[in-house]
C-alpha positions as a printed Julia matrix, in Angstrom:
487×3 Matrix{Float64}:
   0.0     0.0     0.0
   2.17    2.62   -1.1
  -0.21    5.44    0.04
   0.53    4.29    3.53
   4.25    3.69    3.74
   5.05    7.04    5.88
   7.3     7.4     8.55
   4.99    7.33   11.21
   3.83    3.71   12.29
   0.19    3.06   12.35
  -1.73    0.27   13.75
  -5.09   -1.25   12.53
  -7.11   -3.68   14.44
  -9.25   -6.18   12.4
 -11.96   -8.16   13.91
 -13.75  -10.32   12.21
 -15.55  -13.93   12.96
 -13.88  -15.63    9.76
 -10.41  -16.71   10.44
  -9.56  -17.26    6.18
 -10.92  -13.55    6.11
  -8.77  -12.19    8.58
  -5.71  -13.58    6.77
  -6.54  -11.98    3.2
  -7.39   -8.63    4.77
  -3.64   -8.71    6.46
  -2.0    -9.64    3.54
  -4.29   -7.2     1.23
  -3.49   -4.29    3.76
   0.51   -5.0     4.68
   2.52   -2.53    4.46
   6.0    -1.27    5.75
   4.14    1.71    7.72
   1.36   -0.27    9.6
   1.27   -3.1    12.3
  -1.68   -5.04   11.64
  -4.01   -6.97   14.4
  -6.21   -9.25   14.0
  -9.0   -10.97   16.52
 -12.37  -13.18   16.01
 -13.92  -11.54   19.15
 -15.57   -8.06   19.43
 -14.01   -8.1    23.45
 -10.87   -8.93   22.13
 -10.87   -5.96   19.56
 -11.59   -3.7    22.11
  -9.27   -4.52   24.65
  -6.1    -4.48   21.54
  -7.47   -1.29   20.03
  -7.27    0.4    24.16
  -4.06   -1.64   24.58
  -2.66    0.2    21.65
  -4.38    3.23   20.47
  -4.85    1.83   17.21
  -5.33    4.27   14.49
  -8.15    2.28   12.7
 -10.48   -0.45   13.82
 -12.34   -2.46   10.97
 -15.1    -4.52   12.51
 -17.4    -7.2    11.32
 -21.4    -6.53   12.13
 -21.78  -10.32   12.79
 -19.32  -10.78   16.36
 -19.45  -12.01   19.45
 -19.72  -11.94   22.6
 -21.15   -8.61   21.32
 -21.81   -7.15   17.45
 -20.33   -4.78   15.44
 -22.67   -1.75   16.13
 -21.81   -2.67   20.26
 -18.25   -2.36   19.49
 -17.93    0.79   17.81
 -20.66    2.5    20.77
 -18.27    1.42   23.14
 -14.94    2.25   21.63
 -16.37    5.57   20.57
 -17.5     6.06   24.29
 -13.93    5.75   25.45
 -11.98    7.41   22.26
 -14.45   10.01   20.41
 -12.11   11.0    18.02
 -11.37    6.72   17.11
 -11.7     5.84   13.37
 -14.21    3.03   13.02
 -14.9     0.55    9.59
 -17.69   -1.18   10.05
 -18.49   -4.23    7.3
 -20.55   -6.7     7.0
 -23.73   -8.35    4.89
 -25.8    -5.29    5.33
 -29.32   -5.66    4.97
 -30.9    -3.29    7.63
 -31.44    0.53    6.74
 -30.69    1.29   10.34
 -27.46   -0.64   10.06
 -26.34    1.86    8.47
 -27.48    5.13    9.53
 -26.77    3.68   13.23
 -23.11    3.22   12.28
 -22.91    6.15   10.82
 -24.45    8.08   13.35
 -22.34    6.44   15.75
 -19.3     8.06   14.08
 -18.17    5.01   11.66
 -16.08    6.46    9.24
 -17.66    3.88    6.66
 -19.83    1.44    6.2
 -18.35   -1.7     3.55
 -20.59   -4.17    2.16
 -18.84   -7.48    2.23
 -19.58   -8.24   -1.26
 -17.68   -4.74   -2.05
 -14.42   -5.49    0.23
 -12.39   -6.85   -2.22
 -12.55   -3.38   -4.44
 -13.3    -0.57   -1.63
 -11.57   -1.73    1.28
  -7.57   -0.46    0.4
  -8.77    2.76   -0.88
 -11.08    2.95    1.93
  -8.56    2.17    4.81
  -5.81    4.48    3.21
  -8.38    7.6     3.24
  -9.02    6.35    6.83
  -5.55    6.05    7.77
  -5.04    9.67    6.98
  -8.34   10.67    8.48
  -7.09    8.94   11.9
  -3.34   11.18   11.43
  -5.2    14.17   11.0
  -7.5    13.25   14.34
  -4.24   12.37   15.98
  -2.96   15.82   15.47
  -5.79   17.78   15.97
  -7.05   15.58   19.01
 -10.09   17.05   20.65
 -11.73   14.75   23.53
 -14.2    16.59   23.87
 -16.75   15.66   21.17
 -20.32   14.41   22.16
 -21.44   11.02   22.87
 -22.98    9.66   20.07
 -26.01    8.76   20.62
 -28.81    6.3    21.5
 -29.8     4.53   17.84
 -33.25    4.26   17.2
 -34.49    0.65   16.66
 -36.11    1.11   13.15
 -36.23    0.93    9.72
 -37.65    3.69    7.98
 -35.87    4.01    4.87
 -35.68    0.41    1.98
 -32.71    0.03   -0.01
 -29.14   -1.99   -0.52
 -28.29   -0.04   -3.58
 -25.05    1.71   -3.36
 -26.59    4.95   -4.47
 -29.15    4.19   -1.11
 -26.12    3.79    1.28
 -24.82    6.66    0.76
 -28.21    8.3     1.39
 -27.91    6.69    4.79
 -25.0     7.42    5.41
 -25.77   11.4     5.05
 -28.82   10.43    7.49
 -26.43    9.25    9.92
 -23.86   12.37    9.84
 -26.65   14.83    9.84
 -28.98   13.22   12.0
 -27.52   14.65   15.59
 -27.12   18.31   14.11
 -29.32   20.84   14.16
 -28.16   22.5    10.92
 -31.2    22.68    8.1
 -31.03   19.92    5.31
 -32.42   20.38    1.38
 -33.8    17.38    0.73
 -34.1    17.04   -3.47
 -35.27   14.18   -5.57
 -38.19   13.76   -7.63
 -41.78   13.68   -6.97
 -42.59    9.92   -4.93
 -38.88    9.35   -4.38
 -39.15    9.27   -0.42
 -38.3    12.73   -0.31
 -40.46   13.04    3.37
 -39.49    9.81    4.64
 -35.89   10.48    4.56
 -37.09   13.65    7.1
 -38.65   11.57    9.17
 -35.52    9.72    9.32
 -33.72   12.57   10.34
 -35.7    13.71   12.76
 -36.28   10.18   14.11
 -32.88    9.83   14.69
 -31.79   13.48   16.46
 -31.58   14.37   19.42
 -34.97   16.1    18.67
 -37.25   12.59   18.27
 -39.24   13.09   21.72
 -40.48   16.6    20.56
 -42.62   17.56   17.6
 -42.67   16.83   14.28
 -44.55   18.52   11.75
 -44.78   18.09    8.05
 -46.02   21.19    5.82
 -46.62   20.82    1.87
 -46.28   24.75    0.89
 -47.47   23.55   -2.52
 -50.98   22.46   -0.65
 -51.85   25.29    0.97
 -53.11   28.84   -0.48
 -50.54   31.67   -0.57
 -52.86   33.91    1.85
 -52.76   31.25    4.17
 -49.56   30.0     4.32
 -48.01   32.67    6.38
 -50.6    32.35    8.95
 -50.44   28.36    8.59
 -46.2    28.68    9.42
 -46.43   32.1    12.25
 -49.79   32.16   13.33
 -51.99   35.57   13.71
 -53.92   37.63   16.19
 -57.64   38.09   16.56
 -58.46   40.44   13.89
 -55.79   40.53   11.59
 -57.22   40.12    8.6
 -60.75   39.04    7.2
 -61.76   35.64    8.72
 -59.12   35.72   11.61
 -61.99   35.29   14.08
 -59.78   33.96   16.7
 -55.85   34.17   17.49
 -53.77   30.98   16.13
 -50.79   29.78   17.02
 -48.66   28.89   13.81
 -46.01   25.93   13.13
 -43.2    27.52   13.93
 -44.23   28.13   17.39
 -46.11   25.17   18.01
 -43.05   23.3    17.08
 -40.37   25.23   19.65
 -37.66   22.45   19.67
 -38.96   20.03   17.63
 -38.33   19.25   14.04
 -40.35   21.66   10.8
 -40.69   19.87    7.68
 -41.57   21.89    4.8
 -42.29   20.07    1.37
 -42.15   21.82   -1.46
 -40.12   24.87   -0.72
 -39.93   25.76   -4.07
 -43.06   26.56   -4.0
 -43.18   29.26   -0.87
 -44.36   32.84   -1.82
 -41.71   35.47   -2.07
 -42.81   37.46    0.8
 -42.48   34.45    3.24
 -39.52   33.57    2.18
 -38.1    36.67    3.82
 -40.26   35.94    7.08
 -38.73   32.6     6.64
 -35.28   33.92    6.47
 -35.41   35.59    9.64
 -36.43   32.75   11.05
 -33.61   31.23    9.99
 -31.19   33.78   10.82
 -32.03   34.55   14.3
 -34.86   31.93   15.5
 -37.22   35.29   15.56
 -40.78   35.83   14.16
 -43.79   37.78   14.52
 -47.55   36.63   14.2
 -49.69   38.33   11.75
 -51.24   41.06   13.06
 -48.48   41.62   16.58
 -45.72   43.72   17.15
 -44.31   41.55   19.31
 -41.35   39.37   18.6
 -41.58   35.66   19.29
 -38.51   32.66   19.15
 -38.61   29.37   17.98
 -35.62   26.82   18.46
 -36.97   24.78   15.96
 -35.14   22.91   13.35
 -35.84   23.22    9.62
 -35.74   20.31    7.29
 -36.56   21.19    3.49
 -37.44   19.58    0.21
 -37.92   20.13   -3.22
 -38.55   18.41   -6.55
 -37.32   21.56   -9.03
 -34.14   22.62   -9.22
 -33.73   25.72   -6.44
 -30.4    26.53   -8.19
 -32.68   27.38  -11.47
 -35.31   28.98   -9.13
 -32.74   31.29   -7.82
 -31.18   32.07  -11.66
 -34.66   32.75  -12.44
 -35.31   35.0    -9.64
 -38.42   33.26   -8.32
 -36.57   31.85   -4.94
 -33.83   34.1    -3.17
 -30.43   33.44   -3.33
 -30.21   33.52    0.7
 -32.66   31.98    1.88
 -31.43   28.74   -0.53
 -28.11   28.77    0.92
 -29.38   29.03    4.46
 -31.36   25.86    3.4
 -28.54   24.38    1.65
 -26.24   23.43    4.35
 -26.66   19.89    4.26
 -28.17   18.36    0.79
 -29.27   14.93    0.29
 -30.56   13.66   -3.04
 -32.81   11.32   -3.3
 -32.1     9.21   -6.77
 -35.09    7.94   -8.25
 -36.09    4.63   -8.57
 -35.07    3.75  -12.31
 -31.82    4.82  -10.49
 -31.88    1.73   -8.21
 -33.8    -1.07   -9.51
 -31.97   -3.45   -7.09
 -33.98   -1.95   -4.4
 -37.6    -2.99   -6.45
 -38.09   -6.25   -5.03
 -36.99   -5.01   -1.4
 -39.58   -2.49   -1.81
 -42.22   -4.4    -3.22
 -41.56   -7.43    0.12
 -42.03   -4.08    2.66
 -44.93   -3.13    0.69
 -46.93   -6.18    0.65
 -46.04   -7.07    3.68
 -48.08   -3.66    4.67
 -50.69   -4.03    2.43
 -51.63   -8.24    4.27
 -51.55   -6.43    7.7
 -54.17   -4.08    6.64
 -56.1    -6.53    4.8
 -56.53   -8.95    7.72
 -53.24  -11.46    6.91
 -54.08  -12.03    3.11
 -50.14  -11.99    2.31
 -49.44  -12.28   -1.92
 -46.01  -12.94   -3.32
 -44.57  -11.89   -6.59
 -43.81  -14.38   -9.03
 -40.67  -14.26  -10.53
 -42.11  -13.02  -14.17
 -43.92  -10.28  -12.29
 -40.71   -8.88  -10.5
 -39.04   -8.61  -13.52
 -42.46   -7.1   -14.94
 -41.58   -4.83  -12.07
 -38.08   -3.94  -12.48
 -38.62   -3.46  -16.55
 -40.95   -0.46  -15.71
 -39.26    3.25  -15.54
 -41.68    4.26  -12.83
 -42.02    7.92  -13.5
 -43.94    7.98  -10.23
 -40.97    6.65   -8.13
 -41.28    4.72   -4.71
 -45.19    6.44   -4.53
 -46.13    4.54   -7.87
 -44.74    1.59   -6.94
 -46.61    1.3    -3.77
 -49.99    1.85   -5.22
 -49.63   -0.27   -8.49
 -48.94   -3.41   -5.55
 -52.14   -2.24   -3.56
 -53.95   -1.98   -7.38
 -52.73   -5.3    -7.73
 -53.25   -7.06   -4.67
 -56.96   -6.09   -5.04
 -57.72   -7.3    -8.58
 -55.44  -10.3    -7.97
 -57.67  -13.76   -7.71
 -54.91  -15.69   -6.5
 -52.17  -15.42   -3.85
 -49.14  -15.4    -6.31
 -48.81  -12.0    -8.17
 -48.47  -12.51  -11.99
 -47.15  -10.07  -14.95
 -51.08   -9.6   -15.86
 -51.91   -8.77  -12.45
 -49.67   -5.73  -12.26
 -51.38   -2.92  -13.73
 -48.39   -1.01  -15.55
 -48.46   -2.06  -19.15
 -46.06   -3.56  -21.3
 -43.46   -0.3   -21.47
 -39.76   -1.25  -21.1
 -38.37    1.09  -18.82
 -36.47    2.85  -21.94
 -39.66    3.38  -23.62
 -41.07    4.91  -20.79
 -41.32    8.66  -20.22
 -40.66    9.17  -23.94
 -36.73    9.53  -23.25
 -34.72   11.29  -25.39
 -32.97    8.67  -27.75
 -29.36    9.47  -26.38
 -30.72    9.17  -22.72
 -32.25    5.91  -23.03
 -31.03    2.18  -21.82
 -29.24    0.33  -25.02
 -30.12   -2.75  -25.24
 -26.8    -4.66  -24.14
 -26.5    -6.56  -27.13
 -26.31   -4.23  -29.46
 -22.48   -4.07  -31.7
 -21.2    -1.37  -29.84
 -21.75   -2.18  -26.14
 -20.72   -5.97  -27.47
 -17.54   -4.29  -28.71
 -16.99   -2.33  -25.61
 -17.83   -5.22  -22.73
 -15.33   -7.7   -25.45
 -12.99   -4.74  -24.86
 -12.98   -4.83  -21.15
 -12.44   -8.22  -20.96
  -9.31   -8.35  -23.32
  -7.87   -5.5   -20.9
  -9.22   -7.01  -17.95
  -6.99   -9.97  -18.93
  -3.89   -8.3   -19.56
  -3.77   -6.48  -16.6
  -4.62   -9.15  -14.45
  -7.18   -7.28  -12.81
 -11.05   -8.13  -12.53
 -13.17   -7.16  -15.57
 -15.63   -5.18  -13.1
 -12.82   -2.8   -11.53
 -11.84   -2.01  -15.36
 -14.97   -1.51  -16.32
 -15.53    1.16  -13.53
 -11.81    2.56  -14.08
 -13.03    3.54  -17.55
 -16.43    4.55  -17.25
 -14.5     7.08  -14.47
 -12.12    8.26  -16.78
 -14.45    8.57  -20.05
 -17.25   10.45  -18.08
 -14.58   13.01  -16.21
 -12.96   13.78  -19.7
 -16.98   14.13  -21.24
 -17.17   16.54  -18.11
 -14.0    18.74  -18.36
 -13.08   16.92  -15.04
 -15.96   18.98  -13.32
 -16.26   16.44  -10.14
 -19.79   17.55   -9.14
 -21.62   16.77  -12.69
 -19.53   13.98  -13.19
 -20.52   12.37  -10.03
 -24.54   12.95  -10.94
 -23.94   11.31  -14.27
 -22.5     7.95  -12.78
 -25.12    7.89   -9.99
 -22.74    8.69   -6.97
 -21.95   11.03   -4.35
 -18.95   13.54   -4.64
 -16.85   11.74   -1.5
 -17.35    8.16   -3.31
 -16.33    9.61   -6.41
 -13.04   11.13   -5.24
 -12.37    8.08   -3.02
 -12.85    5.81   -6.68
 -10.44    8.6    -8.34
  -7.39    7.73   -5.75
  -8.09    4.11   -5.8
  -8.04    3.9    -9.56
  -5.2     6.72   -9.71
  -6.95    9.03  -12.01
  -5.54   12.47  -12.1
  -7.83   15.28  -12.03
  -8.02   18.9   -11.44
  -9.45   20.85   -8.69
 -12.91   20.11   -8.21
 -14.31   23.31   -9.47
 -17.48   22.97   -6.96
């Protein structure tokens, strides 16, 4: 690992139940610059990573005496500024966002370790140098996870979603949530406020879109007696009903332009006014936003101010939709009928296998939302337990078809000449290099998209379906030069 042969020794503790694993992960990781340790038991771990003020600790989820998630609460407990990997067969939502939450630096899929692990540990590695020299001991306790899932998805593209639920989670700083319309947009706020430090107080969800322009204002600060035509009694608006708690407001591309500036003064000092009073009111509450337009164009277009965006803007998650992740289809589709039997007194259907590939074929221009209510559609017209292809109300359109794309923006069909040339390609360089096909594959697509891009980091990470921090971490492992991200 020459990225980690420095003159200062570091130490890494692995712990892991699978002896066979714990051998290739030493070998994969040695280096002149690190002592490695290794232990099948989550005490163990602990007790060598106190012992020696490891650097790094990369932990399995599946240990005893205790798991994964036990290990890193405790050793973050006793070190707050310790760097933490968890891995692991992930299948919970919570796994993540717990971990992360917790302070894990990552969170590796098992079936990913063999590619993202070296990278992973040497961006770690530095992480943990950087700790040691700035070393602060007095962060906060991470804390208490919450028990359950909210969010559905293994797709990478869905980790990483968690993963910004997890970092965010136990601030108070406003989030933008974006994606499109039926993406999950409000249940990734519910998430967030789920898992603060704000989940025993309020939580209130406003669609600004829903709600007429003349009342809106009132709806979000309340008014006095009198104040205008119809105010035949004083009310007491969201923003002060919801004093500590957690303000969801959908839609915020949609709020007029003269409560946006009420808004921003919320914002910027935690003071407001009801309509109709003089006198100045304070809310501690915390503001979680979201949007299907683009605020950026809103801005350019002068229907949204410039401030009041980046006051919203501090922490953005995107929300891909779901012809972004069709992995994720037939984990959705279990949760929702699963739902759907419990509310229809235990009658539980299945999917055939020909109707969850009806399902993943489908573009699903309604996102998650659609989804949901073409299963209830079909569990009610369904005259059998097993769901077939003709059950599932959706039509026959392949999901390139769908949503009339644009021909250059639609799925090829894989074997057409040119992708045939391109995947025959990859495997003739796969083979010389003695690397797997898959890593090449990736290395490429990289490279190609960054130079389609003019190395502009940001767009190029939308166009592969990433986040900007996986992106970078792919450039380094894959050694791709680029300039300056210009974001």
């Amino acid at each position: 690992m020459s990225n980690m042969d420095k003159p200062t020794q570091q130490t890494i503790v692995i712990a892991d139940a699978d002896a066979d694993y714990l051998d290739w992960a030493s070998r994969h990781l040695d280096a002149s610059s690190v002592t490695i340790l290794t232990t099948t038991q989550a005490n163990q771990a602990f007790d060598l990573f106190s012992k020696n003020r490891a650097d790094l600790l990369i932990a399995d989820l599946q240990l005893t005496p205790f798991d994964g998630l036990e290990l890193i609460k405790r050793v973050r407990q006793n070190f707050p500024n310790a760097v933490v990997l968890l891995t692991g067969d992930i299948s919970s939502t919570n796994t993540v966002i717990e971990a992360t939450k917790m302070g894990a630096y990552d969170v590796l899929r098992k079936e990913a370790v063999s590619f993202d692990l070296r990278p992973t540990v040497e961006h770690a590695l530095r992480a943990a140098e950087q700790m040691r020299l700035a070393a602060d001991d007095n962060l906060p306790t991470p804390q208490q996870p919450v028990s359950s899932d909210l969010i559905i998805g293994n797709s990478p593209v869905m980790q990483e979603v968690f993963k910004l639920i997890g970092r965010a989670a136990h601030t108070d700083a406003p989030v933008l949530i974006s994606g499109e319309s039926g993406s999950g947009k409000e249940v990734v706020a519910s998430a967030l406020h789920q898992y603060s430090r704000r989940t025993s107080r309020d939580y209130i969800a406003i669609n600004c879109a829903a709600i007429p322009a003349n009342l809106l204002e009132s709806e979000l600060f309340g008014h006095e007696k009198g104040s205008f035509t119809g105010a035949v009694s004083k009310r007491i608006g969201r923003f002060e009903q919801c004093s500590d708690g957690t303000l969801f407001l959908d839609e915020i591309g949609d709020l007029p332009h003269d409560v946006q500036s009420k808004l921003l003064r919320v914002l910027q000092s935690g003071e407001f006014s009801r309509i109709g009073s003089n006198d100045t009111l304070t809310s501690n509450v915390r503001i979680l936003a979201a949007t299907n337009k683009s605020l950026e164009k809103e801005v350019e277009a002068d229907r949204f101010r410039e401030d009041l965006f980046y006051r919203l803007n501090v922490v953005r998650i995107h929300i891909p939709p779901l012809r972004h992740r069709i992995e994720d289809i037939s984990l959705l589709a279990e949760h929702f009928l699963n739902r759907i039997a419990k509310h229809n007194s235990g009658r539980r259907m299945q999917l055939s296998p020909e109707a969850l590939e009806h399902l993943q074929n489908y573009d699903w221009p309604g996102n998650v939302r659609e989804l949901e209510n073409t299963l209830q559609s079909a569990c009610v017209l369904a005259t059998g337990t097993v769901l077939l292809p003709k059950d599932i109300p959706i039509g026959a359109v392949p999901r390139r078809q769908a949503q009339n794309l644009p021909e250059e923006t639609q799925t090829h069909d894989l074997a057409s000449p040119s992708l045939a040339q391109a995947a025959e390609a990859i495997l003739n360089a796969a083979t010389q290099e003695g690397l797997p096909a898959i890593s090449v594959a990736e290395r490429e697509l990289i490279r190609l998209t960054l130079e389609q891009q003019d190395h502009h980091l940001g767009n190029s990470a939308k166009i592969l379906g990433c986040t900007l921090p996986a992106l970078r971490k792919k450039i380094a492992a894959y050694d791709l030069t680029s300039p300056s991200d210009p974001d």
